[in-house]
MIROVEX-401681 format. One record per residue (C-alpha): residue number from 0; residue in one letter; x, y, z. Coordinates in Angstrom, 1 decimal, padded with zeros to 4 digits. Layout:
N
pt resi=NUM, resn=a, xx=X, yy=Y, zz=Z
...
end
This chain:
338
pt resi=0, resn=x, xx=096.0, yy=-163.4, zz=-087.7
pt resi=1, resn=x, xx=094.0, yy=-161.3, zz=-085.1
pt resi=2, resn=x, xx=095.5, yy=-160.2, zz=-081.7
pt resi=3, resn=x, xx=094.7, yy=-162.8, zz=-079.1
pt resi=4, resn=x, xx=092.0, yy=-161.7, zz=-076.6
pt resi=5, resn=x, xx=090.6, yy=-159.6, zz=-080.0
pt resi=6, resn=x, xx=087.0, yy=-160.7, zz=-079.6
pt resi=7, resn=x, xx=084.9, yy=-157.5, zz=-079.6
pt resi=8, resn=x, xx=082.6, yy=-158.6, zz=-082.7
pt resi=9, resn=x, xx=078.9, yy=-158.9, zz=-082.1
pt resi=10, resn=x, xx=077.0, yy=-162.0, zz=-082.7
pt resi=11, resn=x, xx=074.8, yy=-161.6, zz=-086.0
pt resi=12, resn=x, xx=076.1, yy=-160.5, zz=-089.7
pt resi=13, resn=x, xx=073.8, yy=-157.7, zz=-090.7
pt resi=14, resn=x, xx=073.1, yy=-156.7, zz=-093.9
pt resi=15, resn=x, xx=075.2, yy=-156.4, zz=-097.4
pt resi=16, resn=x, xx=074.4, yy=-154.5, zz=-100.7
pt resi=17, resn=x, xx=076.5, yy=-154.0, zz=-103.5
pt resi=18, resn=x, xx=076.8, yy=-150.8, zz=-104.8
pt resi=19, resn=x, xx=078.1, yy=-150.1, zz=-108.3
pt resi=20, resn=x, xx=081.9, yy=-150.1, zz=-109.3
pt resi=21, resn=x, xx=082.7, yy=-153.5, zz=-107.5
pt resi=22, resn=x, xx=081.7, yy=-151.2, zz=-103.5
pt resi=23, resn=x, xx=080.4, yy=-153.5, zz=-101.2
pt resi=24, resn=x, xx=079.0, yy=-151.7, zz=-098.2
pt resi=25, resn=x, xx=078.0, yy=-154.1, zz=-094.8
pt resi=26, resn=x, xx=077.3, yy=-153.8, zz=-091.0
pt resi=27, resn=x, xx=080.2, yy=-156.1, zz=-089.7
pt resi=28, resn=x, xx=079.1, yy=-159.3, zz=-087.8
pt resi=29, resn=x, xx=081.9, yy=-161.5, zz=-085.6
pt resi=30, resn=x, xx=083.7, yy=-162.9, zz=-088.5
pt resi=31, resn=x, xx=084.0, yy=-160.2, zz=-090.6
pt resi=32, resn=x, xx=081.4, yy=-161.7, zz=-093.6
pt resi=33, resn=x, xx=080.1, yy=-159.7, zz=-096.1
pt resi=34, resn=x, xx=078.5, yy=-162.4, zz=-097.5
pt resi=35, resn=x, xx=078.2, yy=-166.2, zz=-096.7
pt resi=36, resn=x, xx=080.9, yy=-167.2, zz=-099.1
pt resi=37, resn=x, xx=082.9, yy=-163.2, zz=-099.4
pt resi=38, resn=x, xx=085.0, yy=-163.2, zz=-097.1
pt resi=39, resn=x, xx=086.8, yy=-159.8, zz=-096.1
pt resi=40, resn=x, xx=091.0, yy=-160.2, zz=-097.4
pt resi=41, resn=x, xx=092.0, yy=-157.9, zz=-094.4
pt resi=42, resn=x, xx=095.4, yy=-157.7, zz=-092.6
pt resi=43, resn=x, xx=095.2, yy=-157.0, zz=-089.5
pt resi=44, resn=x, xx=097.7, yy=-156.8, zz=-087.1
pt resi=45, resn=x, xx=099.9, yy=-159.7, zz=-087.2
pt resi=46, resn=x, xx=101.7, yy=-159.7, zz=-083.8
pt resi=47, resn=x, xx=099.9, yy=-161.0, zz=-081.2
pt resi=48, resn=x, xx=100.0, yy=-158.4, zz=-078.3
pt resi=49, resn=x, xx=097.2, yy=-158.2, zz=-075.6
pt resi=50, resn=x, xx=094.5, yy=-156.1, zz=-077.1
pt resi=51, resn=x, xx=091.2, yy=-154.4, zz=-075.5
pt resi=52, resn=x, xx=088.8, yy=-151.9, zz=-077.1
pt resi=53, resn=x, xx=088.1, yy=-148.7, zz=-075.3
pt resi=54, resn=x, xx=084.9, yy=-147.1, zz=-076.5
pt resi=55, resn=x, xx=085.7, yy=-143.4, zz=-076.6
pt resi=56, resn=x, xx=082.5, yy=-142.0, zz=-074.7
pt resi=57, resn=x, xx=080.9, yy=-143.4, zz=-071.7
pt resi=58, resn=x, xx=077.6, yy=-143.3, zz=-073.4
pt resi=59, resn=x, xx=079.1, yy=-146.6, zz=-075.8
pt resi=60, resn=x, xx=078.9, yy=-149.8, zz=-075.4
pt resi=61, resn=x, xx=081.5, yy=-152.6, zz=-076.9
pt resi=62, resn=x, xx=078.5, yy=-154.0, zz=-078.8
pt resi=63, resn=x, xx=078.2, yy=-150.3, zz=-080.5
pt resi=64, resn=x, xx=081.7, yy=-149.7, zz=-081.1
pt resi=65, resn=x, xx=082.8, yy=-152.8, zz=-082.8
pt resi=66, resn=x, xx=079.3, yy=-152.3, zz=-085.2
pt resi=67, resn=x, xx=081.3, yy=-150.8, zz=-088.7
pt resi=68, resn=x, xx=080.5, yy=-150.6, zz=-092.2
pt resi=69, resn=x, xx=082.9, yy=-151.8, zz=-094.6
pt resi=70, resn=x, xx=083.4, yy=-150.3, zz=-098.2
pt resi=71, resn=x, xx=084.9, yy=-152.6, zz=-100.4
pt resi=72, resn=x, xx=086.0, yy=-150.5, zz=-103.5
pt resi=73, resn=x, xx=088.5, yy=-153.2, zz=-104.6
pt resi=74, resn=x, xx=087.9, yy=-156.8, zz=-103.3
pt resi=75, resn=x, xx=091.1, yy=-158.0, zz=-103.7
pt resi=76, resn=x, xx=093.1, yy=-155.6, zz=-102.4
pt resi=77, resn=x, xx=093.7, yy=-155.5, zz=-098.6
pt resi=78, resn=x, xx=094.5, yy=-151.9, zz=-099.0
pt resi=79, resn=x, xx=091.7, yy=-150.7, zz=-100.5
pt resi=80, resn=x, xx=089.1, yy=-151.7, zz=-097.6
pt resi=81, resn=x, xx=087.5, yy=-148.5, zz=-095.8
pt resi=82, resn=x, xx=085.7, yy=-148.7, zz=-092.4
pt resi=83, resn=x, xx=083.0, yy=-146.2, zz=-091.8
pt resi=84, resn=x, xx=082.7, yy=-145.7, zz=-088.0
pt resi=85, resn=x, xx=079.2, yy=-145.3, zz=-086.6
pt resi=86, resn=x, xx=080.6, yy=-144.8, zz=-082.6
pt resi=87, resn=x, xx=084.1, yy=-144.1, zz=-082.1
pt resi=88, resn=x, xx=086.7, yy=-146.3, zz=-079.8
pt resi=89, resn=x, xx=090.1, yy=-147.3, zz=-079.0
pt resi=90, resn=x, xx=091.9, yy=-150.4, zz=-079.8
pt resi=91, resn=x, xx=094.4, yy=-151.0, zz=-077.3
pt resi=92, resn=x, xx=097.9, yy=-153.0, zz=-078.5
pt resi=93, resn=x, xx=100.4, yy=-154.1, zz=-076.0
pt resi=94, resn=x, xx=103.8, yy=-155.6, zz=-075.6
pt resi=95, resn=x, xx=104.9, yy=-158.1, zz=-073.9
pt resi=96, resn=x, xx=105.5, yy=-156.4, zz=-070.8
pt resi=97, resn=x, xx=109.7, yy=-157.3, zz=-070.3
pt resi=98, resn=x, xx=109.5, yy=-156.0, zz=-073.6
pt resi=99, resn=x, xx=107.6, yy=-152.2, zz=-073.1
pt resi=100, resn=x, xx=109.7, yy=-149.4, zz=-073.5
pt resi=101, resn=x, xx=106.6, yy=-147.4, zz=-071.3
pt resi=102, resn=x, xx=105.7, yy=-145.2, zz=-073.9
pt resi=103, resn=x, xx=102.3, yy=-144.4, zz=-076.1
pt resi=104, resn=x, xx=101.1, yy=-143.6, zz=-079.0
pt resi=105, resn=x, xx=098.0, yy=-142.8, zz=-081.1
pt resi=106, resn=x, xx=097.6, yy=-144.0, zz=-084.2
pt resi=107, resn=x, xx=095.6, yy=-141.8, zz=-086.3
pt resi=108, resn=x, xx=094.8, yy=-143.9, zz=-089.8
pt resi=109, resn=x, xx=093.6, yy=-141.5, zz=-092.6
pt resi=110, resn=x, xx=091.0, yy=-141.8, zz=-095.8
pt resi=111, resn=x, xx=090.6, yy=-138.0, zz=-096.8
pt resi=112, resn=x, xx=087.9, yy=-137.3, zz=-094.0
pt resi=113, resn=x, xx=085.3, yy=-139.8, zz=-095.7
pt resi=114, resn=x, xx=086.5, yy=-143.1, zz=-094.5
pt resi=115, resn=x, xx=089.3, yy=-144.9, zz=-092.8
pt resi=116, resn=x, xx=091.9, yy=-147.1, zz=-093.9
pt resi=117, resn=x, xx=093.0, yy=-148.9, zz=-091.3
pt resi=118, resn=x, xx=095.6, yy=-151.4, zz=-093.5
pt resi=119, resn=x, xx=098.3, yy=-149.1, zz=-094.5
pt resi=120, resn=x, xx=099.2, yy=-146.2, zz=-091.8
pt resi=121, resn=x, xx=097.1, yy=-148.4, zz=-089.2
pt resi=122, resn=x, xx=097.7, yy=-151.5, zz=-088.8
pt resi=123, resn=x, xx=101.1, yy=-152.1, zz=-089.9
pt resi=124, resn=x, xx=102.2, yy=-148.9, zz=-087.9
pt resi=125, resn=x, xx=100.4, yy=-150.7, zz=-085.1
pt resi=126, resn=x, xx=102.6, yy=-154.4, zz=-085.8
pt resi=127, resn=x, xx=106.2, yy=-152.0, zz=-085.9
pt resi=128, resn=x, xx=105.2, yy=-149.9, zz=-082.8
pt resi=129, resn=x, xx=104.3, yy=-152.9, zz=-080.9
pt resi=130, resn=x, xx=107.3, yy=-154.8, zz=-082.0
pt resi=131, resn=x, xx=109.7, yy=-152.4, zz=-080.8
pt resi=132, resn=x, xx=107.9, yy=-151.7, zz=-077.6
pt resi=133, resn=x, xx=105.3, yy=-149.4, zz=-077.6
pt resi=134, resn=x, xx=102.2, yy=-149.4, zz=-076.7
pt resi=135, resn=x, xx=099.6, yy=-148.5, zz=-079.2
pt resi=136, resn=x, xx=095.9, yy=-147.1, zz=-079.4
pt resi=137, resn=x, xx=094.3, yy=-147.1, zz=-082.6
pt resi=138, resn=x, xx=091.8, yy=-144.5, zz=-083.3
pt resi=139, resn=x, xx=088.3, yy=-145.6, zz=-085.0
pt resi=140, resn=x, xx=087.3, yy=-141.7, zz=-085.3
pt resi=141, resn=x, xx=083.9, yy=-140.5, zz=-086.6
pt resi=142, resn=x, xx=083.3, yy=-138.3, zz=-089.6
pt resi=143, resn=x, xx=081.7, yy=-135.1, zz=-089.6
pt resi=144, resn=x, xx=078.7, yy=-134.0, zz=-089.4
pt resi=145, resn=x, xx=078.4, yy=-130.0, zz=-090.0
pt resi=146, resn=x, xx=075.1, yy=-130.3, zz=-087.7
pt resi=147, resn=x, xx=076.0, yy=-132.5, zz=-084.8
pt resi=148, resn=x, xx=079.5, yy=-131.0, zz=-083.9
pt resi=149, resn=x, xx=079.0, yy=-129.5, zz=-080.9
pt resi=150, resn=x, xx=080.5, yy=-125.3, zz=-080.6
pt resi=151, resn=x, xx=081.1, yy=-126.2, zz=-084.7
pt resi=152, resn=x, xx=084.4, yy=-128.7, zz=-083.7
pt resi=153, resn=x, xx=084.1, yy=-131.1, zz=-086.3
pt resi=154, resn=x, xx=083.6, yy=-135.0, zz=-084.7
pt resi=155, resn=x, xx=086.7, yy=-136.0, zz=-085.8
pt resi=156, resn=x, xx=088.4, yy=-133.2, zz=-083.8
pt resi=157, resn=x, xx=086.5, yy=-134.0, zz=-081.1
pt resi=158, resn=x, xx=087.4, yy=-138.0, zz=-081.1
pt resi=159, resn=x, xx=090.7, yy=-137.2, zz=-081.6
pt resi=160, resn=x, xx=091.2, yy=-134.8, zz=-078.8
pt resi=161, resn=x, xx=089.4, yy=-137.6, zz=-076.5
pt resi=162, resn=x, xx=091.0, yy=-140.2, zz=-077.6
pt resi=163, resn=x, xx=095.0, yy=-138.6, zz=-076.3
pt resi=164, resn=x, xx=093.1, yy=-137.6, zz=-072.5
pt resi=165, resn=x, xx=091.3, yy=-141.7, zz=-072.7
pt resi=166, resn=x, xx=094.7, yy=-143.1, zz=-073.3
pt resi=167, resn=x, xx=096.6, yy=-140.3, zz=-070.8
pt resi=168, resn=x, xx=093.8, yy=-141.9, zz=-068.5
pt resi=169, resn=x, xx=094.3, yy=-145.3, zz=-069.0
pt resi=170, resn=x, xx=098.4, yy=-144.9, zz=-068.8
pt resi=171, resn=x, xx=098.9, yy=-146.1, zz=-065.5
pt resi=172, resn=x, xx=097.0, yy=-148.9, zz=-066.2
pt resi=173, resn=x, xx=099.0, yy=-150.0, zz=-069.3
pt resi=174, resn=x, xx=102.2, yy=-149.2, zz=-068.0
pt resi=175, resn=x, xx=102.9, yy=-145.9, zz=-069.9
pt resi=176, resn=x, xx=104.4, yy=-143.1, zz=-068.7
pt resi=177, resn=x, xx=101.6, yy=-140.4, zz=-069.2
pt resi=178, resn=x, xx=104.5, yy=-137.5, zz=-070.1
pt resi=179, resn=x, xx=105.6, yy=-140.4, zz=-073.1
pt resi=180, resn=x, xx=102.6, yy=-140.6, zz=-074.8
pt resi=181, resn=x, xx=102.7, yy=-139.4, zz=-079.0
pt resi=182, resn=x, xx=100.6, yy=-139.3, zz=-081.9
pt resi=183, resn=x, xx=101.0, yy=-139.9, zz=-085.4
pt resi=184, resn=x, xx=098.9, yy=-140.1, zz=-088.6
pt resi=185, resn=x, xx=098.7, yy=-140.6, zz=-092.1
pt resi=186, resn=x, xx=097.8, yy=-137.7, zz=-094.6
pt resi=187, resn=x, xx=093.9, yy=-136.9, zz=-092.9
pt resi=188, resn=x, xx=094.9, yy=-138.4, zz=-089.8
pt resi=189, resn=x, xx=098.2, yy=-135.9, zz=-090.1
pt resi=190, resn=x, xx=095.6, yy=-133.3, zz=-089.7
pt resi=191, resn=x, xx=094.2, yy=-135.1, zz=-086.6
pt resi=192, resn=x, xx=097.2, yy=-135.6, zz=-085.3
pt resi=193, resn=x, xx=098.6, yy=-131.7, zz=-085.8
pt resi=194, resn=x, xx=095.0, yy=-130.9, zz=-084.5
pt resi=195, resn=x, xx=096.1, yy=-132.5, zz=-081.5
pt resi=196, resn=x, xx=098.7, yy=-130.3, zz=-081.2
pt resi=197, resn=x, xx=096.5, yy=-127.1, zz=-082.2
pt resi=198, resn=x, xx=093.5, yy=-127.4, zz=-079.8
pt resi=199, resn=x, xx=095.2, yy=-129.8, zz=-076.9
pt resi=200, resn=x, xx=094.3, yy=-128.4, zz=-073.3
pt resi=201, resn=x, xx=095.7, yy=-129.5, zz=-070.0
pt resi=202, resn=x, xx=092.2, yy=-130.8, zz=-068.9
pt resi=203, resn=x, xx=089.9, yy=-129.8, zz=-066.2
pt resi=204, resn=x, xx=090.5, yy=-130.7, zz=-063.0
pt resi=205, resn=x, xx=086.7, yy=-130.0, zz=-062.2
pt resi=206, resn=x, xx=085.2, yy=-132.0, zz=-065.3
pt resi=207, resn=x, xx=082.5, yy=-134.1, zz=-064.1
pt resi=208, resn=x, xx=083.4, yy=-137.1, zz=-066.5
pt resi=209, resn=x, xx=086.9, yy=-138.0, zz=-064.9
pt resi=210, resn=x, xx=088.2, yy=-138.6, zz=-068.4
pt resi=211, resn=x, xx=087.8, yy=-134.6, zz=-069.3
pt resi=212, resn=x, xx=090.6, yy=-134.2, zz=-066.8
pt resi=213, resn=x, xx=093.2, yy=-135.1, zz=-068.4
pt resi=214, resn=x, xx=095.4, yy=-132.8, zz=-070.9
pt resi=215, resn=x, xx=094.9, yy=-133.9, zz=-074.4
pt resi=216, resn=x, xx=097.7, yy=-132.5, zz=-075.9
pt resi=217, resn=x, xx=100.2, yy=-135.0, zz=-077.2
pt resi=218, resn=x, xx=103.9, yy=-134.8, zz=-075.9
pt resi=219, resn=x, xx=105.6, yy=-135.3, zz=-079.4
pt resi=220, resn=x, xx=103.9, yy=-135.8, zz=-082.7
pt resi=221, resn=x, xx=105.1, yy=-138.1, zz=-086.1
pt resi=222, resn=x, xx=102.9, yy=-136.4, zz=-089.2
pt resi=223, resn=x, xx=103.6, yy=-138.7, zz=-092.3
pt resi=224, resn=x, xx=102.0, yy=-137.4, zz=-095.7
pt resi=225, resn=x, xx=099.8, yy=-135.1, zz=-093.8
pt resi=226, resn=x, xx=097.2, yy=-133.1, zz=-094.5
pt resi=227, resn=x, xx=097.5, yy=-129.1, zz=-092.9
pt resi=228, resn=x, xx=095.9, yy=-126.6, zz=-094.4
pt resi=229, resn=x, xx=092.1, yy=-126.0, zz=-095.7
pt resi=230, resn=x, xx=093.4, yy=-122.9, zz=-097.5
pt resi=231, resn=x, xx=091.6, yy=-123.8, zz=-101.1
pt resi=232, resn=x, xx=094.8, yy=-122.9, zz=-102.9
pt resi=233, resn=x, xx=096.6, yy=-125.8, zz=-101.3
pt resi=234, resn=x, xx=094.1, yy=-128.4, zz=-100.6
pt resi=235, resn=x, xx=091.6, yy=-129.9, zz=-102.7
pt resi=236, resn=x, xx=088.2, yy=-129.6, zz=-102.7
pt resi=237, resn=x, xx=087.2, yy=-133.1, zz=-101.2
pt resi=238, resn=x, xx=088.8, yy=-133.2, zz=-098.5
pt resi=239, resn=x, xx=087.9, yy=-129.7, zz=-097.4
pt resi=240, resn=x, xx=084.9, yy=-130.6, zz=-097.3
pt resi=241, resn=x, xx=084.8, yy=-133.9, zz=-095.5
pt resi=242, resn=x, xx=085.9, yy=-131.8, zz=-092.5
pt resi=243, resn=x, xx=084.1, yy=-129.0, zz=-092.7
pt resi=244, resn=x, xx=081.3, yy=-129.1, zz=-095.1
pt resi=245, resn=x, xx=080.7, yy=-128.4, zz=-099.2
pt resi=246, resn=x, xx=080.8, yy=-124.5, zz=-098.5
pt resi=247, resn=x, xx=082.4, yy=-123.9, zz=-095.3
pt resi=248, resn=x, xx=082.3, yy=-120.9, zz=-093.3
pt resi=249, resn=x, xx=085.6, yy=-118.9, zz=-093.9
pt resi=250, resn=x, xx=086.1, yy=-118.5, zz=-090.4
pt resi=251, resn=x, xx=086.0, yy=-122.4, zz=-090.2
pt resi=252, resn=x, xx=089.0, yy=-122.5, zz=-093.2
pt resi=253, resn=x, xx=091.1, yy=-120.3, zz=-091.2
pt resi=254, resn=x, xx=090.4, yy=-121.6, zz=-087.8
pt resi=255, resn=x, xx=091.6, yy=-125.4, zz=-089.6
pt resi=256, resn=x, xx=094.2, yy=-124.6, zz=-091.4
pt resi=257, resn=x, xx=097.1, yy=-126.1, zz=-088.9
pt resi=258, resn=x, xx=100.1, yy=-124.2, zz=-089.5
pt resi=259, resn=x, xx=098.1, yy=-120.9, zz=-088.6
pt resi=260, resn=x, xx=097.9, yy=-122.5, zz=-084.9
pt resi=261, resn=x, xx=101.2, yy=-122.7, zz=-084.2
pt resi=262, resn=x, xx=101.1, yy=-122.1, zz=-080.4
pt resi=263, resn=x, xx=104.0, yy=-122.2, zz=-077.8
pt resi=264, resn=x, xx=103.3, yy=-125.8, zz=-076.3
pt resi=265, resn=x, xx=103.6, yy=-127.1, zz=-079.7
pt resi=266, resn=x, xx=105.0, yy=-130.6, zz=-079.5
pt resi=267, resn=x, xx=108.8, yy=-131.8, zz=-080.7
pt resi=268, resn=x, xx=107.5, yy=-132.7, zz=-084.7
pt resi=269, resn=x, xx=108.8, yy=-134.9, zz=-087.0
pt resi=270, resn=x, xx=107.3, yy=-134.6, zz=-090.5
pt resi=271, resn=x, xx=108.0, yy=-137.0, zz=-093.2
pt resi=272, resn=x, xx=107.2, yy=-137.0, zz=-096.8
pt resi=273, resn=x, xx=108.3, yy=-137.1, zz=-100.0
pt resi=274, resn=x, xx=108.4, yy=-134.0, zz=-102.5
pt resi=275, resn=x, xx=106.2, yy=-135.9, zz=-105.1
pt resi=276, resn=x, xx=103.3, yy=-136.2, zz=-103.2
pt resi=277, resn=x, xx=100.3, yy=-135.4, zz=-104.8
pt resi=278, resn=x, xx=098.3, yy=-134.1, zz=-102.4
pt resi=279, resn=x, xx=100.8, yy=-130.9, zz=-102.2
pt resi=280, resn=x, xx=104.3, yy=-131.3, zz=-099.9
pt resi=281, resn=x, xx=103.2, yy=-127.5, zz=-100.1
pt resi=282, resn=x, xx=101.0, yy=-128.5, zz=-096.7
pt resi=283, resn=x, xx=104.3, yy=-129.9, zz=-094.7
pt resi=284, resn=x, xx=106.9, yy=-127.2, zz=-096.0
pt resi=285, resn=x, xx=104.3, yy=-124.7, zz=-094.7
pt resi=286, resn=x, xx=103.8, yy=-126.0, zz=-091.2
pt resi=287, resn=x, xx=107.5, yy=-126.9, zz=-090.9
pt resi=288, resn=x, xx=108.2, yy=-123.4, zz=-091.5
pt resi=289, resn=x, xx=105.6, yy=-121.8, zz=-088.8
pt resi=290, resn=x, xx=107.1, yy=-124.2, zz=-086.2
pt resi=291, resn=x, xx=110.7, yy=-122.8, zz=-086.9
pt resi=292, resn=x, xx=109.5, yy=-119.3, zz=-087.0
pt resi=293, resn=x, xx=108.0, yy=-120.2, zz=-083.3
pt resi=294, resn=x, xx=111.0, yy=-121.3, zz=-082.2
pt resi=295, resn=x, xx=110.6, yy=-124.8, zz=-081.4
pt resi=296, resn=x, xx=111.8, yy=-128.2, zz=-082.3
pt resi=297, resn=x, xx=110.9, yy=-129.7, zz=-085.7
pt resi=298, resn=x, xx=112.9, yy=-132.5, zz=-088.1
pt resi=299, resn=x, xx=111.7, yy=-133.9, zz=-091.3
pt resi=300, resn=x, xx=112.5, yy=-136.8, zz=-093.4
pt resi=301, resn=x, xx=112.0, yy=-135.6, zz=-097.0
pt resi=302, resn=x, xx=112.3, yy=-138.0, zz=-100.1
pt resi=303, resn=x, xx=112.2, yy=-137.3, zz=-103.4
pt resi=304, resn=x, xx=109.8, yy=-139.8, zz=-104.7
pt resi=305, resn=x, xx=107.1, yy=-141.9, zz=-102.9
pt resi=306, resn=x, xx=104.4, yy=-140.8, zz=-103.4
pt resi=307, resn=x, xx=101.3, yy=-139.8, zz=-101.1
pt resi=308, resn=x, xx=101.5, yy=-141.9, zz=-097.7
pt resi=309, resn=x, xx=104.0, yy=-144.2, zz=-098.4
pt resi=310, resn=x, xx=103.7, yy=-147.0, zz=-095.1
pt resi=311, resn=x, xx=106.3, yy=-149.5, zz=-094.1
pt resi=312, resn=x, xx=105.9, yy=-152.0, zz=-097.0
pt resi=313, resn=x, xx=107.3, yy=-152.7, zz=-100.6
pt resi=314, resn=x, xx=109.7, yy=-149.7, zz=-100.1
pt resi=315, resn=x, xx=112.9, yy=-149.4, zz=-101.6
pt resi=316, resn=x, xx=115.9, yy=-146.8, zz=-101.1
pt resi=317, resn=x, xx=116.3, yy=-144.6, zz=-099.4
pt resi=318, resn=x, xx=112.6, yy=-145.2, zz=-098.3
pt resi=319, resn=x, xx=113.8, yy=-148.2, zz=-096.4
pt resi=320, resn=x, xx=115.7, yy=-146.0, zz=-094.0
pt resi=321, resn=x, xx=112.9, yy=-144.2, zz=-092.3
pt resi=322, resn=x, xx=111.8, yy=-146.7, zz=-090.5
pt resi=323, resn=x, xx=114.5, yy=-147.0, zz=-088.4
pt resi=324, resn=x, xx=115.2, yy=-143.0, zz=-088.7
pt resi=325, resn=x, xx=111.3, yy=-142.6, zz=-087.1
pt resi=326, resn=x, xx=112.1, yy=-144.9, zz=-083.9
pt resi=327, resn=x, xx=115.5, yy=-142.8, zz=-083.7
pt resi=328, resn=x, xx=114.1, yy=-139.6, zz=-083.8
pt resi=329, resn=x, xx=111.3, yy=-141.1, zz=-081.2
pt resi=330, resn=x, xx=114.1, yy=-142.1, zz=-078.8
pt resi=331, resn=x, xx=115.4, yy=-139.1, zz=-078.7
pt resi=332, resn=x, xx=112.3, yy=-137.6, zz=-077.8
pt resi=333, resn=x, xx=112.6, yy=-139.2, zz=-074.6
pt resi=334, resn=x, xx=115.8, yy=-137.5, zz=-073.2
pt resi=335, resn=x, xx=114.5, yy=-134.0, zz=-074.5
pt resi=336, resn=x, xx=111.1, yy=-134.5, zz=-072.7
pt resi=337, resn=x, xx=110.8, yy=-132.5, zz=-069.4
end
């Protein structure tokens, strides 16, 4: 079921080719359609809260924003589909508004730098944040581009960075409390989300867009599964290199690898995984331990099995308790908050 007012499609289906193992790559039209009789098995959010789409840059349009290529690796499962974002944006979910608790957060999907999947760690996180009154942004980020990032920040740095000071904009507007306003992401979007935290400013109050004003550093931050370090003896290859390039400068490794950017407005952190995760828990453990050694807050929520990015569905104890552990640990936030 889509949100209701959820009509940012454009008018025309574009273009499908099939590429081998079972990929299906398309420009998105209004009803999703890959084909005339393929129909996409996606799961969007299944609420229905008010929604909007925010295109992140003034320089976007709706029509551009809501133009995506899909990459179908296993038609029948939901969980498989991959967007490919060609302009970045926002996609706004709300509460009913006797139900808002007046605080934000960014939802920051993963797909190792190459794509997004916006099922698992997306949407559903969207559906549960809603449901127990927040208000959500989900972030369609860009991938890089060694030779368009401007001063070498990689574009999905840059989205990410804009998309905290669009929604610390917009707060007033949605009825958030701009000092409530969080992030969290899913193993790539982890590093997003800790990049938040690493390269956040206060804003400048002389910016000439309005929306540079505004600090983009989160005010708590939910990492599940993440992705820290580019240090090649923790992280793989790939994903390495979706950020930064196939041989990246060394400079560029350092300057990315999270838990050396431990600074003193570091947000309150919760960090949840489970130890037989296979992209390395060795990138948590290591970020959990610069925040201690700075002296600020951090928890963790640390299972033994589950694997890499383990969401909200088909768990089964003690995974089922995080859920409820995550909006605990987010309540909290709100009394220790200046």
């Amino acid at each position: 079921m889509k949100p209701r007012n959820f009509t940012p499609f454009c008018s025309s289906f574009r273009a499908a080719v099939v590429f081998g193992a079972g990929a299906v790559f398309a420009v998105l039209g209004p009803d999703r359609v890959l084909a005339d009789s393929h129909r996409i098995p996606e799961q969007e959010a299944k609420l229905e809260p008010s929604s909007s789409i925010l295109p992140l840059w003034p320089q976007d349009d709706l029509a551009a924003v809501t133009r995506e290529i899909i990459v179908l690796d296993k038609p029948d499962d939901p969980n498989a589909i991959k967007r490919v974002i060609l302009r970045p944006s926002l996609v706004i979910y709300q509460p009913r508004r006797d139900q808002s608790n007046h605080k934000g957060i960014l939802v920051v999907p993963g797909g190792a730098y190459r794509r997004l999947y916006l099922t698992r760690g997306g949407y559903d996180f969207a559906d549960f944040l809603v449901a127990h009154g927040y208000t959500v942004a989900l972030l369609k980020y860009r991938m890089s581009n060694p030779a368009q990032s401007g001063a070498g920040t990689p574009l999905p740095i840059v989205d990410a960075l804009r998309a905290v000071r669009l929604l610390r904009s917009r707060a007033a507007a949605l009825g958030v409390d701009p000092h409530r306003i969080g992030v969290v992401g899913t193993s790539a979007g982890g590093h997003l989300a800790a990049g938040c935290a690493a390269f956040g400013d206060d804003g400048d109050p002389y910016a000439a867009d309005s929306i540079g004003r505004f600090s983009s550093r989160p005010d708590f931050l939910i990492l599940h599964s993440p992705v820290i370090s580019m240090d090649p003896a923790i992280m793989g290859q790939p994903i390495r290199a979706g950020l930064l390039g196939e041989n990246p400068d060394p400079r560029m490794v350092e300057r990315y690898s999270l838990e050396k950017r431990v600074g003193r407005k570091w947000p309150p952190t919760l960090v949840v995984l489970a130890r037989d995760d296979r992209l390395s828990p060795v990138n948590s453990y290591r970020l959990i331990s610069a925040i201690k050694q700075a002296g600020l807050p951090v928890d963790s929520l640390i299972y033994d099995h589950g694997g890499h990015a383990f969401a909200l569905a088909n768990l089964r104890p003690p995974l089922t308790e995080w859920p409820q552990k995550w909006l605990d640990w987010m309540q909290a936030q709100a009394g220790a908050l200046p």
